[in-house]
C-alpha positions in Angstrom: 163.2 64.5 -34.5 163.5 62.6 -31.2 160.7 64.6 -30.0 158.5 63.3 -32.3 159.6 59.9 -32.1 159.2 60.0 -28.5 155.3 61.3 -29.1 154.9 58.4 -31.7 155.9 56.0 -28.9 154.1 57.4 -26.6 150.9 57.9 -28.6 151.4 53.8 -29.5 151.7 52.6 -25.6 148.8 54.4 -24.6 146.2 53.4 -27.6 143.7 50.0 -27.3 145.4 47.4 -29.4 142.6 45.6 -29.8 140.3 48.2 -30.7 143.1 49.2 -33.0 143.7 46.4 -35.1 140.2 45.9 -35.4 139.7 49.4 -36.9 142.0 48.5 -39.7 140.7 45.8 -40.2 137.4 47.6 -40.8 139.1 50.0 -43.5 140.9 46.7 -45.0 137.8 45.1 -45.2 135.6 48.6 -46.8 138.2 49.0 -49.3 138.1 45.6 -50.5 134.4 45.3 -50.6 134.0 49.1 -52.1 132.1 50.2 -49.2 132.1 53.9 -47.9 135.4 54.3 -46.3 134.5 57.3 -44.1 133.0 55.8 -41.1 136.1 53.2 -40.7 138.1 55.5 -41.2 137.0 57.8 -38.9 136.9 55.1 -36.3 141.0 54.2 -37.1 141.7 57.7 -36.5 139.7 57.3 -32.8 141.2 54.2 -32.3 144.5 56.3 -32.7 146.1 55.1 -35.6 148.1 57.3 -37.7 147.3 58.3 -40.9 150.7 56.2 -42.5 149.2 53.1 -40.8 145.6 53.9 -42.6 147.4 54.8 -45.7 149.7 51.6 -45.6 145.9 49.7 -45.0 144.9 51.1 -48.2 148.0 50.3 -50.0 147.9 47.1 -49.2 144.5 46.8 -50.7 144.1 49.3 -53.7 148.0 49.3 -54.7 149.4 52.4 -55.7 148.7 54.7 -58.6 151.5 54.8 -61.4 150.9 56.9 -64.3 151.6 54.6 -67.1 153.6 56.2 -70.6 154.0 60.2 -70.0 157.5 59.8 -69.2 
């Protein structure tokens, strides 16, 4: 566990934060606008972002799927 932790860290000192944030913003924005999601994505994932922070991007935009009335 601290290993990983310790290659999270690590993996977050050494990316671009500017070309970071800027890639999410890119998927942010897609989603919102229903544009193809691929290429921003793609570039998050170059820009070193992990896929919880692209997930948590999408989240924030789309919500999150409940199925309503099986239960």
């Amino acid at each position: 566990e601290k290993k990983q932790i310790d290659k999270l860290a690590q993996l977050r000192r050494s990316r671009n934060a500017t070309e970071f944030k800027t890639s999410l913003r890119h998927v942010k924005d897609s989603a919102a606008d229903g544009t193809n999601l691929m290429g921003p994505i793609i570039a998050a994932v170059r820009a070193k972002a992990t896929l919880q922070e692209i997930c948590d991007t999408l989240r924030s935009v789309l919500g999150e799927y409940r199925e309503v009335g099986t239960f």
